[in-house]
N, C-alpha and C positions, 0 to 999 in steps of 0.2 A: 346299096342294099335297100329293100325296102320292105319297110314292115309293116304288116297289114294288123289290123285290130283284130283281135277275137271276141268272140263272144264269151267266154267263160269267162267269171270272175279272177281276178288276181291272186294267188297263191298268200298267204300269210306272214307276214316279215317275221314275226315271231312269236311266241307263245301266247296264249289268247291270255289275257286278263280276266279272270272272273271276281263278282265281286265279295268273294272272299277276301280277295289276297289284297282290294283294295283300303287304304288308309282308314279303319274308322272315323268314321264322324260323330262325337259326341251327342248322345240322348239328352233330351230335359227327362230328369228325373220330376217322376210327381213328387208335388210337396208333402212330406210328413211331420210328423210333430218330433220335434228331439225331447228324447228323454235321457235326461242324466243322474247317473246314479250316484251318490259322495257316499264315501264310507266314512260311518264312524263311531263303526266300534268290532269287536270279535263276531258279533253276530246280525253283525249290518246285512251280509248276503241274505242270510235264511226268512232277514224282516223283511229285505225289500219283494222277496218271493212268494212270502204270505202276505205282504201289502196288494200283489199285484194279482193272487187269487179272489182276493173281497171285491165283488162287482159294486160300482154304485149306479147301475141304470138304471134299479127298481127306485130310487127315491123319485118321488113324482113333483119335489116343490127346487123353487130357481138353486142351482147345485152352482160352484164354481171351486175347481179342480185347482188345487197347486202342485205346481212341478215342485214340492220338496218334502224333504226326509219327516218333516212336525212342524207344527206351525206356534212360530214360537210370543214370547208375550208381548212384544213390539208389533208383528203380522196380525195377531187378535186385537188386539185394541185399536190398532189403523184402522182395519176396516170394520170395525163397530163404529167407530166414528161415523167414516163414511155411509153406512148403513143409514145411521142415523139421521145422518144430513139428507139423505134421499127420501129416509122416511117424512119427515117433515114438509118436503117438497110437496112432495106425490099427495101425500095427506091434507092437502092443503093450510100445514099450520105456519108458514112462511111464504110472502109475496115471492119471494128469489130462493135462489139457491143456497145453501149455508156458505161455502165459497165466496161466493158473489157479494153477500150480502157482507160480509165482513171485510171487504175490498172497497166499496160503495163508502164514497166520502160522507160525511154526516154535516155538508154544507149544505144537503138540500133540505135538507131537515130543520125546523126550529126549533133551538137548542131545548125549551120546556117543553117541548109539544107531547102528546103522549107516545104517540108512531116512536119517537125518539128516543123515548124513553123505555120503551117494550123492547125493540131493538138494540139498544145499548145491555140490556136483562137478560138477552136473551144470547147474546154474541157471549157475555162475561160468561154465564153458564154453560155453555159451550165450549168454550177454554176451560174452562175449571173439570168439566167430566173428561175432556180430554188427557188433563194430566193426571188425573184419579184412574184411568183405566189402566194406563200403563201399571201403574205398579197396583191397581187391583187382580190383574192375571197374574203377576208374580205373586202375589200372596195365595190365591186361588192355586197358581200349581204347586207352592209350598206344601199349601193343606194338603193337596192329593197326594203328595209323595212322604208326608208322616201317615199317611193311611194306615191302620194296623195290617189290614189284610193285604195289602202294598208289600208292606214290609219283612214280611211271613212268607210270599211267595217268590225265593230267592233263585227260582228257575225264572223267574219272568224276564225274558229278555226285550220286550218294548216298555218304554217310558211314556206311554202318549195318554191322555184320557180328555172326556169328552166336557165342552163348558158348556152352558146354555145362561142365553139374559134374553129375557123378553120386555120389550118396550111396547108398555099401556097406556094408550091414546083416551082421557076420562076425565072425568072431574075426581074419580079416586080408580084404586085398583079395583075393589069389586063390581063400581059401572062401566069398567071402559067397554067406550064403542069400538075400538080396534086393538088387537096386540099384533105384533109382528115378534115372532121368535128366530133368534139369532145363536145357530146351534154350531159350534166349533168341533170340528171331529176329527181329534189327532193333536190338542195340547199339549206342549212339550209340562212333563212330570219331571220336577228339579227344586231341590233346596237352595232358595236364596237367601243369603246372606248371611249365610254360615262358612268358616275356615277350616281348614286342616289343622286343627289344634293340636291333634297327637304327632305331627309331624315337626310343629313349631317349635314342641317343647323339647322333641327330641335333637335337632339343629342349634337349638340356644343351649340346652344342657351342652352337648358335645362342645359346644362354640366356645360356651362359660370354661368348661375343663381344658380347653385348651389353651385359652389366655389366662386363665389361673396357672398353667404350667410357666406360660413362658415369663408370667410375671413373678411367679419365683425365683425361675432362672435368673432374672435380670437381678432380680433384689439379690439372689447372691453375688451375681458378677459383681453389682456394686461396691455390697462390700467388701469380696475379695480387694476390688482396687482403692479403696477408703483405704484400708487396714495397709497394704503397702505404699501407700503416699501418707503414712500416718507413720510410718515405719522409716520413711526416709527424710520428713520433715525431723522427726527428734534426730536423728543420725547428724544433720547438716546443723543443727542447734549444738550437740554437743561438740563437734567440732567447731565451730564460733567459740564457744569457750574456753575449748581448750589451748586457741589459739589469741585468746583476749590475756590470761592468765600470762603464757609466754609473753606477750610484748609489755607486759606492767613489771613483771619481774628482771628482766633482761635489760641492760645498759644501753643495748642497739637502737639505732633513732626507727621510731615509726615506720611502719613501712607503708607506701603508698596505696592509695584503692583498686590501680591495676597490679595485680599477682603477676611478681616476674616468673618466670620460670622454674626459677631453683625454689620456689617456695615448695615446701610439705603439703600443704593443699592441692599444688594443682598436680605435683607429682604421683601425687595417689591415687590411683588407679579404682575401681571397685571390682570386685573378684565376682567371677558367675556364682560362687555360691549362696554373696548375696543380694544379686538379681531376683525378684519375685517372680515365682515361676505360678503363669496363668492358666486356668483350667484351657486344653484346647477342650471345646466342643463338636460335635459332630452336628452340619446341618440338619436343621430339620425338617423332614420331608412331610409329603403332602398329607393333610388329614384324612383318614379313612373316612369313608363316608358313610353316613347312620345307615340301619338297617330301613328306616320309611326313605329315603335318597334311594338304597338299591331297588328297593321295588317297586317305585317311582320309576325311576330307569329301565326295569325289565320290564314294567309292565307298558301296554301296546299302547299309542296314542290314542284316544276314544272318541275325538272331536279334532275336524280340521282346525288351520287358523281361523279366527273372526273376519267374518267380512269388514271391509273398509265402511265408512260412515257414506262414501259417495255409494257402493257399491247397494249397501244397504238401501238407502234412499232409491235407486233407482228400481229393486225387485219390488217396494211398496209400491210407487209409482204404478208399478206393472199388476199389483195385485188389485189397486183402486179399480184401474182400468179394467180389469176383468171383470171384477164386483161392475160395475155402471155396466156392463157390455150385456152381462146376465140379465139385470132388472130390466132395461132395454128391453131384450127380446123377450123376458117372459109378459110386460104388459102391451107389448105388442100381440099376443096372443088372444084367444077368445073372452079368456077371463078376466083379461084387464091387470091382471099382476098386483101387486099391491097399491096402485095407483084409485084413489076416491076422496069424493069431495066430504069432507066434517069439515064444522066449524072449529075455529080457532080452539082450544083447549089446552088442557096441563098434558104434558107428558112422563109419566112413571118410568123407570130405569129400576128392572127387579134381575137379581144373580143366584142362580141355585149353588149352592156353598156346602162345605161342610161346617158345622158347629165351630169345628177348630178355628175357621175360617177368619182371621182379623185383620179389620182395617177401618179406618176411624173414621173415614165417608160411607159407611155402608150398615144400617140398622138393623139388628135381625126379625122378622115378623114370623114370628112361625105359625101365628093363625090362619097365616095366607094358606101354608105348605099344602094342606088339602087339597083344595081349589086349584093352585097354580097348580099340582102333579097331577091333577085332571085333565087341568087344558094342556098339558104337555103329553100326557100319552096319549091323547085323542091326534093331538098333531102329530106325533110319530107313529098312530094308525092310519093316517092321511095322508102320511109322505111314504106308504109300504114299507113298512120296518118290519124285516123280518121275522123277528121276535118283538113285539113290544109287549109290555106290559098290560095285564086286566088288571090291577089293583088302582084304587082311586078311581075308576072310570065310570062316571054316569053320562047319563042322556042331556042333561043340563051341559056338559063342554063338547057336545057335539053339534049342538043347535044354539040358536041366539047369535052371539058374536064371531065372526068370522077369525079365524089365526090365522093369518100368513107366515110365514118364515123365509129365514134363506141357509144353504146350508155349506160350511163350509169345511172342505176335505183337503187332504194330502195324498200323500204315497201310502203312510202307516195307518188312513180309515179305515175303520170297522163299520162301515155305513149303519149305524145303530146298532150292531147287534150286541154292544157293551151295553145299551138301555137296557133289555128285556133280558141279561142273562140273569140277574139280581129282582128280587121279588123287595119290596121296602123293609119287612120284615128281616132281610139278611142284612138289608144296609143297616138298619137299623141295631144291628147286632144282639136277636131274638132269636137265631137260630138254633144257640148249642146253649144258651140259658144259663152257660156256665164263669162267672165273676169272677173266677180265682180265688184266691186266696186271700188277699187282703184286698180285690176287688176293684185291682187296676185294670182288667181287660175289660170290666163296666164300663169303668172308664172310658178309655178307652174307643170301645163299641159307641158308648153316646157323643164322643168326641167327632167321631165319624159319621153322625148321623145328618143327615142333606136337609137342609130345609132352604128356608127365601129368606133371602136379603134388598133390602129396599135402600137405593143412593138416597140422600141428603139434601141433595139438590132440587131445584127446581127448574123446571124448563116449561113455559107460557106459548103458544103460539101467540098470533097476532095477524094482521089482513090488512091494517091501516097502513097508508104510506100516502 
């Protein structure tokens, strides 16, 4: 047989493939940014929702965004450091980097030389405002959270409010030739270093009642069993005698110190009835537990666990990193960021605070409070604040000295609009005129009243090396 070729193509062995039905191939997803939301508390959802309605596009000065819920007083004082250490770079009041410069052996150096000795001055203080800041944000959100009007608004479901410290580059604070404001937006509000004392006392009471019980208990057991080994001591004594009596009166020889059998002694028996009968008691079961325990218990956890110390270390890590990545590109821009040449000078370190506000590195000046709430609502007219404040503002903190800032936000920012809801006169607690009664919400009101605080410290630039 022979078979000749056609020209028509081949018939189909079987059903066509299309490329539907073929295996997916895995896409590159574009890269996004992960956001992660921690719950921690009853009204976490509603905050993270109104966190993520407050736009912060409008602020127009270097912003750096944290992926978290507050930023709390470990995160604030990290990067005020760091802040700080850049400030001095950029501003030329250090040859090096604060880093660097505290790394750098002091073998190049001559031990008396002055370089040596401005450097040594300047490293020390350094360290010393570094451990002061920590625990100055904790005293700072202490104050904010004894706030009266804090405290009065028992619908308030966020805890966060806003810090600000401006660092003034002068030979004092009224001539500095630069500030740089460093405005915290979303400080965790929390009482440190306060206990649960109604709960304490309630757990030691119950605790006390209950080891007072059982040591009663005991002390009776006690002497239940005193009293019948006291009962059986005279019983064995009078029998001793009774049977010392017989052997002196009696003509029978002595009888030896092992009791044979037939003696009356060993034959005697004791009769259950006078057996000492012991109290049984019933075990005692678990303590109830106080009414601050039950509602401890019911009530919802408010806060996950603590981060680990390595854990922690590594989000700073990542917050530095962000801070330097911002100043970066904002003095990479037209205006140069805060980056300019001055000469060597003192650096000022000022906290707007409340009155309440204490801490034994930190001086209150309230002469300043004018002045700086000048140049502070002129800077949050500058960074588009959408409300800021007219009170305080003249044309003097809008010309002369340049303000920079940097601004630093969470999830729970109000991008300013906490500045401008408050006029001074409410802070100040002028509103409703009204003292009380014996004149503690004066109090009170003036306890809460914001003014400046000036650190203690000094800090020198320097150029020699």
């Amino acid at each position: 047989m022979i078979c000749t070729p056609s020209l028509a193509p081949p018939p189909p062995s079987g059903p066509s493939m299309s490329p539907a039905t073929l295996s997916p191939i895995p896409r590159a997803m574009s890269p996004t940014k992960a956001i992660t939301t921690r719950v921690t508390g009853p009204g976490a959802t509603a905050n993270a929702t109104r966190a993520q309605e407050v736009s912060l596009d409008h602020i127009k000065v270097p912003l750096v965004r944290l992926d978290t819920d507050a930023i709390t007083r470990t995160l604030a004082s990290t990067l005020a450091m760091s802040l700080l250490g850049h400030v001095l770079f950029l501003k030329s009041q250090v040859p090096f980097p604060i880093a660097q410069l505290a790394r750098m052996p002091g073998t190049q150096l001559q031990p008396n030389s002055r370089a040596a000795k401005r450097r040594g001055e300047l490293i020390s203080a350094i360290d010393i405002l570094s451990s002061h800041l920590h625990t100055t944000f904790a005293a700072l959100s202490t104050a904010f959270a004894r706030n009266k009007s804090r405290r009065k608004d028992v619908e308030r479901a966020e805890d966060l409010a806003s810090a600000h410290l401006v660092f003034a580059l002068g030979p004092s604070v009224g001539a500095a030739r630069a500030r740089v404001v460093y405005v915290v937006d979303g400080l965790e509000v929390k009482v440190w270093g306060d206990r649960d004392d109604t709960s304490d006392v309630s757990s030691g009471s119950s605790t006390e009642d209950t080891s007072e019980g059982n040591t009663s208990d005991s002390d009776e057991d006690s002497e239940d069993v005193e009293d019948d080994e006291t009962d059986e001591t005279s019983e064995q004594d009078d029998e001793e005698g009774f049977h010392d009596v017989d052997s002196e009166s009696g003509t029978e020889p002595p009888s030896s110190r092992s009791p044979s059998p037939s003696t009356p002694s060993s034959s005697r028996s004791i009769s259950p009835s006078e057996v000492p009968e012991l109290p049984v008691r019933s075990p005692l079961g678990p303590a109830l537990p106080s009414p601050s325990d039950a509602r401890r218990s019911s009530s919802p956890t408010l806060h996950l666990s603590a981060p680990t110390y390595a854990e922690e270390q590594q989000s700073l890590r990542a917050a530095e990193r962000l801070l330097s990545r911002t100043l970066a590109n904002a003095c990479a821009e037209e205006g140069g960021g805060i980056s300019c040449e001055l000469a060597p000078t003192q650096t000022h370190v000022l906290l707007r605070a409340p009155r309440r506000f204490a801490h034994p590195a930190w001086i209150p000046r309230q002469n300043l409070t004018r002045t700086l709430d000048g140049v502070l609502d002129a800077f949050m007219a500058d960074s588009a604040c959408p409300c800021e404040r007219t009170a305080n503002k003249t044309k003097a903190s809008r010309t002369g000295v340049r303000t920079e800032g940097v601004w630093i936000a969470c999830r729970g920012s109000k991008g300013g609009a906490d500045w401008g809801s408050t006029a001074p006169d409410e802070e100040n607690g002028d509103e409703s005129g009204d003292e009380g009664v014996d004149g503690k919400d004066g109090e009170d009101s003036e306890e809460d009243e914001m003014i400046w605080w000036v650190w203690d410290g000094k800090i020198v630039g320097f150029s020699d090396w």
